[in-house]
N, CA and C atoms as a LAMMPS dump frame, in Angstrom:
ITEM: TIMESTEP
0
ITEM: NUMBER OF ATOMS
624
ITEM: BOX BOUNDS ff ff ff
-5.0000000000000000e+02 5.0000000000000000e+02
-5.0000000000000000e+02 5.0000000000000000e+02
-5.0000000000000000e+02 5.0000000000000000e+02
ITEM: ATOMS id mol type element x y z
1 1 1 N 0.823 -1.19 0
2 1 2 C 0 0 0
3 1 3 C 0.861 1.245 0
4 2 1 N 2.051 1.65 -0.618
5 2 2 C 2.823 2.371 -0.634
6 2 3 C 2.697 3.161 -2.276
7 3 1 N 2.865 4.463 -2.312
8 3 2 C 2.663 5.532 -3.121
9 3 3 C 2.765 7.099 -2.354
10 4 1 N 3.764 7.131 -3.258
11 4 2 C 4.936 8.604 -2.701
12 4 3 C 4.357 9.688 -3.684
13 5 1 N 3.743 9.699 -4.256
14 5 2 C 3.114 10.746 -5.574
15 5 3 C 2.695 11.801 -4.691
16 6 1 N 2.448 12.906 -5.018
17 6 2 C 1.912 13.876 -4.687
18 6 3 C 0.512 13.977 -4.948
19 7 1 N -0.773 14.254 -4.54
20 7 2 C -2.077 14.132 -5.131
21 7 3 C -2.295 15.096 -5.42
22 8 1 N -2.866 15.356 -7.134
23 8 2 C -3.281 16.745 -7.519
24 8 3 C -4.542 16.655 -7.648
25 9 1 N -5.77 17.51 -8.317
26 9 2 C -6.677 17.737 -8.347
27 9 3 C -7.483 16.92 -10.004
28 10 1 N -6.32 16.717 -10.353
29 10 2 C -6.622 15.855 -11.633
30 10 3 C -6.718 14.231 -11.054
31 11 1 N -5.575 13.946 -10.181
32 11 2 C -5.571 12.61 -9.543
33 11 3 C -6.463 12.489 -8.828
34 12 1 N -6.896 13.035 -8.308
35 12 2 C -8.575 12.652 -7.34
36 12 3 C -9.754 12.375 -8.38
37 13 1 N -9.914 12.926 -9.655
38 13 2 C -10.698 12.213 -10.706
39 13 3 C -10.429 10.887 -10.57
40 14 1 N -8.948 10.423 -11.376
41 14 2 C -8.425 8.845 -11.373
42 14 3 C -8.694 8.294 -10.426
43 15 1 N -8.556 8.323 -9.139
44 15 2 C -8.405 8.062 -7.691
45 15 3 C -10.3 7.852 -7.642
46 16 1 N -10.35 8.275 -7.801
47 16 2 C -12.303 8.009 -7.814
48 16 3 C -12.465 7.111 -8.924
49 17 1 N -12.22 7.37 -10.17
50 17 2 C -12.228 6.518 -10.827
51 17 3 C -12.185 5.305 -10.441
52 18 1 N -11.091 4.701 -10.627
53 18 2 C -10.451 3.398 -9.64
54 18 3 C -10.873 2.863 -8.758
55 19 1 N -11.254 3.94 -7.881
56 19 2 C -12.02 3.084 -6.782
57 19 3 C -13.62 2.798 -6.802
58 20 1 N -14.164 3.536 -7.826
59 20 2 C -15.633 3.012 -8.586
60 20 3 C -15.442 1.93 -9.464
61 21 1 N -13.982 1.412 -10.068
62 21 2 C -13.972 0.324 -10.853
63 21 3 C -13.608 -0.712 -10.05
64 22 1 N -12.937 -0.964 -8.653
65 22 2 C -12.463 -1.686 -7.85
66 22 3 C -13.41 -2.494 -6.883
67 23 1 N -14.517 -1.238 -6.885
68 23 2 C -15.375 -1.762 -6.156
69 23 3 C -16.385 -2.813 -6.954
70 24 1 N -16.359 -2.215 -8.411
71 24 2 C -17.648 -2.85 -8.978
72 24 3 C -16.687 -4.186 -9.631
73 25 1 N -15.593 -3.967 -10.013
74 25 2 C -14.708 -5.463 -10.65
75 25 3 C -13.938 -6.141 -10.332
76 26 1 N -13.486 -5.72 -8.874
77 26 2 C -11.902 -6.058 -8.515
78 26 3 C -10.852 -5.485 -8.596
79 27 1 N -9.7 -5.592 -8.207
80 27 2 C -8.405 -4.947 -8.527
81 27 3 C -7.474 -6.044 -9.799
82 28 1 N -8.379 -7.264 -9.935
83 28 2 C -7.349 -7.971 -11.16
84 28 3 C -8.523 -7.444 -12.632
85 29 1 N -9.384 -7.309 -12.307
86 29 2 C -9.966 -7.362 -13.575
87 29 3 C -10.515 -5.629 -13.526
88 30 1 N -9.585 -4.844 -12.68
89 30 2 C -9.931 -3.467 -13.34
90 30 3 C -8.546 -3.097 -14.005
91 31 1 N -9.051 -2.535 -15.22
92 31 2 C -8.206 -2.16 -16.454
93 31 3 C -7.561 -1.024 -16.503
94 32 1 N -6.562 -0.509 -17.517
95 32 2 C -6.822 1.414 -17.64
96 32 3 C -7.916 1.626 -18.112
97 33 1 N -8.178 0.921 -19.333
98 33 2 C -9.241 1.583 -20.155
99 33 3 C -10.515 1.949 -19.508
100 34 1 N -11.014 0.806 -18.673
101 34 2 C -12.378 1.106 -17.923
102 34 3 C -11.813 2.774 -16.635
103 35 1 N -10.679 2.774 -16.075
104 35 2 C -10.298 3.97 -15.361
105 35 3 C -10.254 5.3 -16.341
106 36 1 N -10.223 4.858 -17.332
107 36 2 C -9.88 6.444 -18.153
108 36 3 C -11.449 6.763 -18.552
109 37 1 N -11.775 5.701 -19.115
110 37 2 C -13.452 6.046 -19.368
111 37 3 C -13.983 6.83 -18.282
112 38 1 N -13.979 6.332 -16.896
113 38 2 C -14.323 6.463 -16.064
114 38 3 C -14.004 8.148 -15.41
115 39 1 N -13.17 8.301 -16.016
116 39 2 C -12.595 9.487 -15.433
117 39 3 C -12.608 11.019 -16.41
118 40 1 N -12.915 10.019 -17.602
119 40 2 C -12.974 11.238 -18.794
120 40 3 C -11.479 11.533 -19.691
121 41 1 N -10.496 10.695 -19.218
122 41 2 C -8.911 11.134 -19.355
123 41 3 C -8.233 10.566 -20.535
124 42 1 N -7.298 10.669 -21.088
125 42 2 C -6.758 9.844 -21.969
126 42 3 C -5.763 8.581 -21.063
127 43 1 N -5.611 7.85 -22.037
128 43 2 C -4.486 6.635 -21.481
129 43 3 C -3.082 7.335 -21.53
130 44 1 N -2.528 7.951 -21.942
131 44 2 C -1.941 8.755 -22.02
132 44 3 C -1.391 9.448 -20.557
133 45 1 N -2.103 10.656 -20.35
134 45 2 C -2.662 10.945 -19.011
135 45 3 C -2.689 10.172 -17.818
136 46 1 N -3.205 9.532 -18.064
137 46 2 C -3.314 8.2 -16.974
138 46 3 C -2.047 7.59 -16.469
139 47 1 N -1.206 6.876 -17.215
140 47 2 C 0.204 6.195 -17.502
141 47 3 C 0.738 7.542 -17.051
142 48 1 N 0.982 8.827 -17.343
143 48 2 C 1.95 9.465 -16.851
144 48 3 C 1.749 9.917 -15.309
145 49 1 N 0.587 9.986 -14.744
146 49 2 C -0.373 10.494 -13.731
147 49 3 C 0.318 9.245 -12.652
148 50 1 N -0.252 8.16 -13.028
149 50 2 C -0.146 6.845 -12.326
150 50 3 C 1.128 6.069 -12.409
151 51 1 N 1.31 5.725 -13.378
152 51 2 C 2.754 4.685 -13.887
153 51 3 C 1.584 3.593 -14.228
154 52 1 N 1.254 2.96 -13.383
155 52 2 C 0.079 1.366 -13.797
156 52 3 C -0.685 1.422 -12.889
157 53 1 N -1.852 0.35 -13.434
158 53 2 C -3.251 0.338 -12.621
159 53 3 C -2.75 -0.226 -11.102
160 54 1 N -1.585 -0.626 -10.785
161 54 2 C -1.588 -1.379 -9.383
162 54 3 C -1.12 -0.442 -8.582
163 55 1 N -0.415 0.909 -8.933
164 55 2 C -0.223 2.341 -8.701
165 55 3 C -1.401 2.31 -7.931
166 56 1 N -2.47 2.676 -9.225
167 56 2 C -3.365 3.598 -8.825
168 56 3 C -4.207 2.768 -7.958
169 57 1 N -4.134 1.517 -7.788
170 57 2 C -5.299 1.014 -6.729
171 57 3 C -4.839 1.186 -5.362
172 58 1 N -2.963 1.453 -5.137
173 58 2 C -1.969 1.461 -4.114
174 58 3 C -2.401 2.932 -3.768
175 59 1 N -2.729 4.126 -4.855
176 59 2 C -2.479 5.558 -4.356
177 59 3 C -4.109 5.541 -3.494
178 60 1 N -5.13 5.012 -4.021
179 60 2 C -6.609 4.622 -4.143
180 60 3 C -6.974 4.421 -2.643
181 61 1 N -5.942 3.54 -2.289
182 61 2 C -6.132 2.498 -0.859
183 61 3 C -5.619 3.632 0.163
184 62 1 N -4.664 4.376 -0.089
185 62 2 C -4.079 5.529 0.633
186 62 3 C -5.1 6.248 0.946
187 63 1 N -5.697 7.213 0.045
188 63 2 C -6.851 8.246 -0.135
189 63 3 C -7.794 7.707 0.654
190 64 1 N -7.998 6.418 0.091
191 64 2 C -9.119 6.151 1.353
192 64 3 C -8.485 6.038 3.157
193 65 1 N -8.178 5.689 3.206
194 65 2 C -7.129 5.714 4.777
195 65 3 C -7.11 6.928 5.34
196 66 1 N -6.912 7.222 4.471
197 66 2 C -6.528 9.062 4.96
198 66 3 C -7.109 9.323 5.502
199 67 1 N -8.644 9.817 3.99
200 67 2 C -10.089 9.559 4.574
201 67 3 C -10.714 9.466 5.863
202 68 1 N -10.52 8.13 6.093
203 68 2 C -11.185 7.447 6.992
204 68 3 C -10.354 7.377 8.349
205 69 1 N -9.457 7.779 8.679
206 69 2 C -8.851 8.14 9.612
207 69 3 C -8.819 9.831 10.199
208 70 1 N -9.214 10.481 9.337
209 70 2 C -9.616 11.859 9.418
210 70 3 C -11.103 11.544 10.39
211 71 1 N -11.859 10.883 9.596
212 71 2 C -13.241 10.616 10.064
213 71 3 C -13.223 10.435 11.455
214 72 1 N -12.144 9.039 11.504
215 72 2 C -11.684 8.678 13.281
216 72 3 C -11.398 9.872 14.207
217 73 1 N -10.312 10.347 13.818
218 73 2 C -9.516 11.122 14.619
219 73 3 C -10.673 12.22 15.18
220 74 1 N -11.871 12.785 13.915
221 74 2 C -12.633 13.926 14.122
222 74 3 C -13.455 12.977 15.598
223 75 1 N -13.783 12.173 15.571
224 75 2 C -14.913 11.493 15.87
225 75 3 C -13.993 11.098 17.722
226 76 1 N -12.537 11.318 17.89
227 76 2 C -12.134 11.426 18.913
228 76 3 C -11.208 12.041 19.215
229 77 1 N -11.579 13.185 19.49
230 77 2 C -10.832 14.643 19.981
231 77 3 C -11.107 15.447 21.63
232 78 1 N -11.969 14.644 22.698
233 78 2 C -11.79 14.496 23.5
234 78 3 C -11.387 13.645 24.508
235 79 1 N -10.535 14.592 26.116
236 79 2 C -10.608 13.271 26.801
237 79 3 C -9.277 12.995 26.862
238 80 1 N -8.268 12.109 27.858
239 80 2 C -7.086 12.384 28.025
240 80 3 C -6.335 11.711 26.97
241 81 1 N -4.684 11.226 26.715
242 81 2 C -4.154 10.574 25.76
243 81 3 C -4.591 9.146 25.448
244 82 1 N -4.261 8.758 26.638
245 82 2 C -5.788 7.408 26.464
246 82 3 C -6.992 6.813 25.879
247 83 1 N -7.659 7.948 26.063
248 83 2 C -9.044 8.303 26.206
249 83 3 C -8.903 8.416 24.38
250 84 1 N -8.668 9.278 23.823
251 84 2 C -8.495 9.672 22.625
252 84 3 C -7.485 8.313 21.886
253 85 1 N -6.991 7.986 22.13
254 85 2 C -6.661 6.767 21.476
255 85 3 C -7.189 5.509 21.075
256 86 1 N -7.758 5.184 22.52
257 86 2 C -8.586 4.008 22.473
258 86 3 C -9.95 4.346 21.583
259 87 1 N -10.614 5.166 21.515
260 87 2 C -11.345 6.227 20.78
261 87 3 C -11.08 6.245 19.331
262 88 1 N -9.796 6.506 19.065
263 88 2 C -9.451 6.786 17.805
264 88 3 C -9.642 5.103 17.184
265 89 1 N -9.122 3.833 17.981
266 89 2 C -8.739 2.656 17.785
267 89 3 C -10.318 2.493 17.206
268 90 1 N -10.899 2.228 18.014
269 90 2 C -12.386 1.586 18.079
270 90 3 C -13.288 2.448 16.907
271 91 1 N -12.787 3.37 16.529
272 91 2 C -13.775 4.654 15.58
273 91 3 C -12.978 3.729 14.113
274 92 1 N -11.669 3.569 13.884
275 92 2 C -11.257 3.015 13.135
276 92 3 C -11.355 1.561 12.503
277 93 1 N -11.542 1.091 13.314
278 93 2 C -12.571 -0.379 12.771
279 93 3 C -13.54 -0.056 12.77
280 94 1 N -14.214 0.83 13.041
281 94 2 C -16.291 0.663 12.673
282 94 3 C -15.588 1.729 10.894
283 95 1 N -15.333 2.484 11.124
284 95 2 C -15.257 3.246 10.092
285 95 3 C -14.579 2.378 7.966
286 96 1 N -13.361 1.971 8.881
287 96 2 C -13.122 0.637 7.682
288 96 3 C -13.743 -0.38 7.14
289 97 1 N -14.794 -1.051 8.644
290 97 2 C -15.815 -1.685 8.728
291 97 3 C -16.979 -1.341 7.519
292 98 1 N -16.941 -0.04 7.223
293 98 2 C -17.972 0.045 6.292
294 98 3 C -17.674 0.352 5.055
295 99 1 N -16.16 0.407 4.774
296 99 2 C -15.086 0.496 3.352
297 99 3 C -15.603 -0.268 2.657
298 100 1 N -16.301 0.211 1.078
299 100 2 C -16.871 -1.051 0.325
300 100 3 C -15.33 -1.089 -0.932
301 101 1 N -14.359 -0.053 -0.633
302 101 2 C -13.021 -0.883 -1.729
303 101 3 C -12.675 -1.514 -0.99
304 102 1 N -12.974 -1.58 0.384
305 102 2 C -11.87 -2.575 1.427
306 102 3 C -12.407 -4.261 1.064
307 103 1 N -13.72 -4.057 1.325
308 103 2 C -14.396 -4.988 1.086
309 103 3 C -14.753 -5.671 -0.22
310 104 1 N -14.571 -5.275 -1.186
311 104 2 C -14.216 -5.557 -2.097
312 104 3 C -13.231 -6.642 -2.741
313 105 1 N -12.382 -5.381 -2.494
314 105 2 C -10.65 -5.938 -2.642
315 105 3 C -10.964 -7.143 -1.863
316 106 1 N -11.14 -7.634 -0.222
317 106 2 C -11.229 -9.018 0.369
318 106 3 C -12.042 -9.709 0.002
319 107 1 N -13.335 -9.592 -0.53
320 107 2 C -13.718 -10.354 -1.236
321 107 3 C -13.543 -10.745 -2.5
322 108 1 N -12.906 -10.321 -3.425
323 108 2 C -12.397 -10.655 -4.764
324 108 3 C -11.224 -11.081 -4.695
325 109 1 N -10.352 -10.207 -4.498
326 109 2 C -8.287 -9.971 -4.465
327 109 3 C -7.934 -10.2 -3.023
328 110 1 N -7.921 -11.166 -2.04
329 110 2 C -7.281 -11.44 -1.243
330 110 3 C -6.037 -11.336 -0.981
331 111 1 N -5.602 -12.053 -1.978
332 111 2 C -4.257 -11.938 -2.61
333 111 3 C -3.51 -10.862 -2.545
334 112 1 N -4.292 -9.828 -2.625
335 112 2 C -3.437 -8.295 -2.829
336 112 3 C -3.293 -7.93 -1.711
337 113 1 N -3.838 -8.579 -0.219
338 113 2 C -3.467 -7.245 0.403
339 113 3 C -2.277 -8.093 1.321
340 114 1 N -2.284 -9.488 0.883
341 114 2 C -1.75 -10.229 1.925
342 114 3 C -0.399 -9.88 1.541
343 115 1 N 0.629 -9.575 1.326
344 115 2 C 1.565 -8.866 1.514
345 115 3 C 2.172 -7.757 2.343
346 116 1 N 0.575 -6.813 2.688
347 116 2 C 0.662 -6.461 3.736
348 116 3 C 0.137 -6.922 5.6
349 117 1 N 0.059 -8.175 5.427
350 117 2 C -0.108 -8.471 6.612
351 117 3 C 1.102 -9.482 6.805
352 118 1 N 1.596 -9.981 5.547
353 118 2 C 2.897 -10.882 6.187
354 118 3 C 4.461 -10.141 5.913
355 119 1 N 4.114 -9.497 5.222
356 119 2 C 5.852 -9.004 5.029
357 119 3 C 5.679 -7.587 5.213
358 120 1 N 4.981 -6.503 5.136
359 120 2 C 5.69 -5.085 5.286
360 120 3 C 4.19 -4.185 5.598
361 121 1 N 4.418 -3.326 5.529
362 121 2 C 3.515 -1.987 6.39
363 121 3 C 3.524 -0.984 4.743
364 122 1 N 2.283 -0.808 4.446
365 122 2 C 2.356 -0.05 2.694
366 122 3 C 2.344 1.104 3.837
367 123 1 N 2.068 2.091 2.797
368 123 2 C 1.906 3.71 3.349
369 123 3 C -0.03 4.003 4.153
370 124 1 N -0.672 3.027 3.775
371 124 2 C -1.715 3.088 4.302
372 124 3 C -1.706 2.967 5.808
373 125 1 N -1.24 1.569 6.096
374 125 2 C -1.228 1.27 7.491
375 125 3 C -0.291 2.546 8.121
376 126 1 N 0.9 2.841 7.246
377 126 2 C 1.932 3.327 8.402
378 126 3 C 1.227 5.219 8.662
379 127 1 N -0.063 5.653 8.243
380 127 2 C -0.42 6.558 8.857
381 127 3 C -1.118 6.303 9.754
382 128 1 N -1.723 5.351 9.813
383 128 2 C -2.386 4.791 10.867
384 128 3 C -1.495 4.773 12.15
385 129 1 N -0.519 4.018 11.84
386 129 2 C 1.101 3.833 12.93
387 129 3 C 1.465 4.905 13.67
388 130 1 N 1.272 5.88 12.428
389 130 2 C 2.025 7.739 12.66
390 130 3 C 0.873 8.024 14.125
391 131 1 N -0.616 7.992 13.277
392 131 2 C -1.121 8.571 14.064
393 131 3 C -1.077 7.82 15.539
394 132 1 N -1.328 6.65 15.819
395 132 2 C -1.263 5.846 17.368
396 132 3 C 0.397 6.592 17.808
397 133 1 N 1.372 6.631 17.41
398 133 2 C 2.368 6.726 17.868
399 133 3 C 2.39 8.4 18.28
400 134 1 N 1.605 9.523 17.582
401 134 2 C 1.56 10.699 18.629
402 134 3 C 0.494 10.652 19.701
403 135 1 N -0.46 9.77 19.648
404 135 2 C -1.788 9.668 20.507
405 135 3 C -0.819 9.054 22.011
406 136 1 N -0.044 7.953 21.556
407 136 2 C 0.974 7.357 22.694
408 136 3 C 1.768 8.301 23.521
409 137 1 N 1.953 9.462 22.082
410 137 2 C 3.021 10.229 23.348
411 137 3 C 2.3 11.589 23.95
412 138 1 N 1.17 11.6 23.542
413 138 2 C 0.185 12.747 24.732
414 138 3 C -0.21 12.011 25.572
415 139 1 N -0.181 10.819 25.667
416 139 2 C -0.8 9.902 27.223
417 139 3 C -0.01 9.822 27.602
418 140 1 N 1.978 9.533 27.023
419 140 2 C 2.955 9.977 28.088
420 140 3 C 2.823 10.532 28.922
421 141 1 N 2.64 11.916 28.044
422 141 2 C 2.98 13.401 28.575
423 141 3 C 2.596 13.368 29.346
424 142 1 N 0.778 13.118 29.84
425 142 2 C -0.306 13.788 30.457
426 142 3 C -0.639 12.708 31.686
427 143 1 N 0.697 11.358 31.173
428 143 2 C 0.475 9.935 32.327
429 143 3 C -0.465 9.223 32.369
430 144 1 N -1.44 9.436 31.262
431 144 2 C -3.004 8.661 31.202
432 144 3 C -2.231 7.262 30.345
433 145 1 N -1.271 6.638 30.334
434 145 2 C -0.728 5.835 29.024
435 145 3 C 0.468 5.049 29.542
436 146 1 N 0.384 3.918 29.625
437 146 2 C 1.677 3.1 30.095
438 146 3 C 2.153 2.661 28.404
439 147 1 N 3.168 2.358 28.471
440 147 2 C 3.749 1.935 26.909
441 147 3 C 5.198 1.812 26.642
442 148 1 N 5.501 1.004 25.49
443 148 2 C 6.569 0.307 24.959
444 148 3 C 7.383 0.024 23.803
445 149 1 N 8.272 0.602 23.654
446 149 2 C 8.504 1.292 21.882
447 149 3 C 7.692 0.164 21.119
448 150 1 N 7.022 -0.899 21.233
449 150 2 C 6.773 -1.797 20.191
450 150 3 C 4.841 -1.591 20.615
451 151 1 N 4.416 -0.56 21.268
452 151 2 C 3.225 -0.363 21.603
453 151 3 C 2.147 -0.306 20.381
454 152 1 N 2.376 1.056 20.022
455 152 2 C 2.182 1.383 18.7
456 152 3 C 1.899 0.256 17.429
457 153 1 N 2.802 -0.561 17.131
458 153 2 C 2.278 -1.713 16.1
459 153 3 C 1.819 -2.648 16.978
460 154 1 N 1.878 -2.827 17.986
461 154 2 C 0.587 -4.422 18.313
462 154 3 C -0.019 -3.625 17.961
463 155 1 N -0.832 -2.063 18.703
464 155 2 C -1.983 -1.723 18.837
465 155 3 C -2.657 -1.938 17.043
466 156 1 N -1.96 -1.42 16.205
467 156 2 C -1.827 -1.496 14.632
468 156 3 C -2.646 -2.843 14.285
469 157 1 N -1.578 -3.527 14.734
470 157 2 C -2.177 -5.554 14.397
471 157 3 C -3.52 -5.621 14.843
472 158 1 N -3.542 -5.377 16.007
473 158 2 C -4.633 -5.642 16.667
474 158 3 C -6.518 -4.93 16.403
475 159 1 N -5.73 -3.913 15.936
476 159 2 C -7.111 -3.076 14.914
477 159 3 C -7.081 -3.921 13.9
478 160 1 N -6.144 -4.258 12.726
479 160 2 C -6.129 -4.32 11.753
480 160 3 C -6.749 -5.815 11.539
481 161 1 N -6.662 -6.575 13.017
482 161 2 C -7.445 -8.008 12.887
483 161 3 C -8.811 -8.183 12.941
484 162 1 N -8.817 -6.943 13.534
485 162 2 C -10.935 -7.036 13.428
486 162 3 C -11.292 -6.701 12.273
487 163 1 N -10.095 -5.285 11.759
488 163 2 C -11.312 -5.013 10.465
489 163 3 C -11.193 -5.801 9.2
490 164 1 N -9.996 -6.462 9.163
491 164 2 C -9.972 -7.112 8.522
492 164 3 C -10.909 -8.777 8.693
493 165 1 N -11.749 -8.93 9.847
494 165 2 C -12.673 -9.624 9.433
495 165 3 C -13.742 -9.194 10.351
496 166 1 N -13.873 -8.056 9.832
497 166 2 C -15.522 -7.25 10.169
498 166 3 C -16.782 -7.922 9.198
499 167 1 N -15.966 -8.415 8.372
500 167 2 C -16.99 -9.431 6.972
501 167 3 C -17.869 -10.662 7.841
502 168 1 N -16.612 -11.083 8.581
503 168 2 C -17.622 -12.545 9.038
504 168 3 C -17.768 -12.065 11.005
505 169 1 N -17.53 -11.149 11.05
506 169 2 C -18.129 -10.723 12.264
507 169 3 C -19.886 -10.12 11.951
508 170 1 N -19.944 -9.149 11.099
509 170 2 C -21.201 -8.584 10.82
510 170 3 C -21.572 -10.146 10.509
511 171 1 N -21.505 -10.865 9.794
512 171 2 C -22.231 -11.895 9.803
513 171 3 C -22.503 -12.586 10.299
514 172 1 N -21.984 -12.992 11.925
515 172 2 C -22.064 -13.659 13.092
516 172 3 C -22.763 -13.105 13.823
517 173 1 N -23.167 -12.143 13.349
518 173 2 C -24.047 -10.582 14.626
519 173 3 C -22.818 -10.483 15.799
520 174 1 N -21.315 -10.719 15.873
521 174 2 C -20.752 -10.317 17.135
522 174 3 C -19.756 -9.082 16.574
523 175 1 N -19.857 -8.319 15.602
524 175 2 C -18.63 -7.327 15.297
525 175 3 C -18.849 -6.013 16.12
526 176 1 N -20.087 -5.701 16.806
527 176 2 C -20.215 -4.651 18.139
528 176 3 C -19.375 -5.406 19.238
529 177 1 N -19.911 -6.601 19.697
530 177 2 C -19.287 -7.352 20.713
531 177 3 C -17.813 -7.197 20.792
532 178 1 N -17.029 -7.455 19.809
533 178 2 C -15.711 -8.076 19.46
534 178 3 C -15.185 -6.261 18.77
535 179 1 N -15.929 -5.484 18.872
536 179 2 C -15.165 -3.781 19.278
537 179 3 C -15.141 -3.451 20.693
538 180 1 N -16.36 -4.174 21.336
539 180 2 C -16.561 -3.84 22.739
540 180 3 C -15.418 -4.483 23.331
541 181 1 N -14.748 -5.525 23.005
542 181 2 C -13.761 -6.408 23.514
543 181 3 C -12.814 -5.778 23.126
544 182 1 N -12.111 -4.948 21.681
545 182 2 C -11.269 -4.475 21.393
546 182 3 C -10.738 -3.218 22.449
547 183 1 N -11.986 -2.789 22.376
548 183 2 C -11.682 -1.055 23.707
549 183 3 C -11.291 -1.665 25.153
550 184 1 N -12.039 -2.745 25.524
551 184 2 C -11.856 -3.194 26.856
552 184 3 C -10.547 -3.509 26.891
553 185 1 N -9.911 -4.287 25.883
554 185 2 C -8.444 -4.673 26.039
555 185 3 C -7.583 -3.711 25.884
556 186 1 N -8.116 -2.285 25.163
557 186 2 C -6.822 -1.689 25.072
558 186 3 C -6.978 -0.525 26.169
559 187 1 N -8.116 -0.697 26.555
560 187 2 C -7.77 0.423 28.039
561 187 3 C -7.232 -0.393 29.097
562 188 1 N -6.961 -1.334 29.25
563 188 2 C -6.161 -2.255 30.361
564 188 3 C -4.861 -2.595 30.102
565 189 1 N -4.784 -2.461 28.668
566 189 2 C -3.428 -2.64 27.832
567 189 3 C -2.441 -1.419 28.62
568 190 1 N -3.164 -0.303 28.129
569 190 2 C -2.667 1.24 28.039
570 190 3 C -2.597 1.961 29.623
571 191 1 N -3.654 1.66 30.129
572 191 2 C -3.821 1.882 31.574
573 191 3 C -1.963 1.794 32.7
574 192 1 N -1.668 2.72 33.367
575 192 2 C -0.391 2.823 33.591
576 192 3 C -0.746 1.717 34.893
577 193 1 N -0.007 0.663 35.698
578 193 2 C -0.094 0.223 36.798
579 193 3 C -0.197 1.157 37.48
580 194 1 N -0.647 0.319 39.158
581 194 2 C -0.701 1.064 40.05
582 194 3 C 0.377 0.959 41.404
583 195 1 N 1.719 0.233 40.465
584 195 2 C 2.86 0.177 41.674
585 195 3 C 4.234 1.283 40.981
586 196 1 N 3.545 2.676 40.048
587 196 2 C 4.562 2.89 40.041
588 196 3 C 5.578 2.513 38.734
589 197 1 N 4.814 1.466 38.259
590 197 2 C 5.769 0.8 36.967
591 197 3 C 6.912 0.291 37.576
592 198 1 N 6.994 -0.1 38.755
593 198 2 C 8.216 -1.269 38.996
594 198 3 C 8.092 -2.837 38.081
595 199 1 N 6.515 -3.285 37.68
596 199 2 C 6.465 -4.732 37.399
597 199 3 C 7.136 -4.206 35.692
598 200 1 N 7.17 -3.095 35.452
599 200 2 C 7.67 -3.052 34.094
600 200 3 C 9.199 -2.549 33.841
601 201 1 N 9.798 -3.256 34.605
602 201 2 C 11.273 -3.065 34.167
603 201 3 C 11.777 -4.171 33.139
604 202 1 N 10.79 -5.403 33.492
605 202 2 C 11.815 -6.268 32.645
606 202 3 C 11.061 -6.418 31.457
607 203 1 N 9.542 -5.411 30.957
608 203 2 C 8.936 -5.582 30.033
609 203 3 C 9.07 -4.416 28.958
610 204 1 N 9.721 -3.403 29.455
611 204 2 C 10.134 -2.504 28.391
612 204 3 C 9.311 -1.154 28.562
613 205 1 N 8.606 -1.482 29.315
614 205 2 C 6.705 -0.641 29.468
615 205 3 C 7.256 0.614 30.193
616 206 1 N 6.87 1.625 29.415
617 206 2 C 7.103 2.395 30.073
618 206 3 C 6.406 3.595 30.705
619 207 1 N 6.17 4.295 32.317
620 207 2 C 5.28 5.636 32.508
621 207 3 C 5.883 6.556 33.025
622 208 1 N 5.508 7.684 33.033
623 208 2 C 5.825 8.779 33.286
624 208 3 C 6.331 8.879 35.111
């Protein structure tokens, strides 16, 4: 999920494009041609804009993230470093939860995203990362937040396992349940002890 491009005002056409063809065909069986139609553009245009369609489904997956982490973040802006994190966590799976390129893509192209769950972090996840990792250090600051340089990506994994099967949770009727379980664990996760942080010397954990 990595794409370093700059987004212009022409690329948010494509970028819509794409993700109206992704949703309705897949990411193997969406084309340029159906993206340029789609967008009004030449192939031309496109190829220089993008480089290739796996670009643009990579810049696509970004935009949406962004998106939808904007949505989060708005949706938790009160309340201590904690408070706003765990907040931000739980707003972020309901919000992906209702991603129909996300859903898509896992129901068609599996394939595509699993690269990012076994070998590397695209640019999608790692704003996600960015953002938990300043939310971590205002609960430092403010002591609402126990934590551990490797805090930040469990918390990452650990979102990224629900929403990534929010599909067969909504279909079990337990994907409220199993957010309700997500917040519960990470305010006990995050929660600083109450000796002081002596039991966390040999765990790395660290409080103010």
């Amino acid at each position: 999920m990595t794409s370093q491009r700059t987004t212009t005002v022409g690329d948010e056409k494509i970028l819509a494009a794409t993700r109206d063809s992704v949703i309705r065909h897949g990411v193997r069986r969406t084309t340029a041609n159906d993206i340029v139609e789609r967008a009004g553009i030449s192939r031309m245009t496109f190829y220089r804009r993008m480089g290739s369609v796996e670009n643009a489904v990579l810049q696509t997956l970004t935009r949406e993230f962004r998106a939808y982490a904007a949505a989060a973040e708005a949706a938790s802006s009160t309340g201590n470093g904690r408070e706003k994190l765990v907040q931000f966590a739980v707003e972020s799976v309901r919000v992906f939860a209702t991603s129909e390129l996300l859903a898509s893509i896992g129901e068609r192209d599996p394939e595509f995203l699993i690269p990012y769950v076994t070998d590397r972090f695209g640019q999608s996840q790692q704003l996600i990362l960015t953002r938990l990792e300043a939310l971590i250090a205002a609960g430092l600051e403010d002591g609402s937040i126990e934590a551990a340089p490797a805090t930040a990506t469990s918390i990452l994994l650990a979102l990224q396992g629900v929403a990534l099967s929010s599909k067969v949770l909504l279909r079990m009727g337990t994907f409220d349940d199993s957010v309700a379980e997500l917040k519960k664990m990470l305010e006990r996760y995050l929660t600083p002890s109450s000796n002081g942080g002596e039991s966390n010397t040999g765990s790395g954990r660290t409080s103010p």
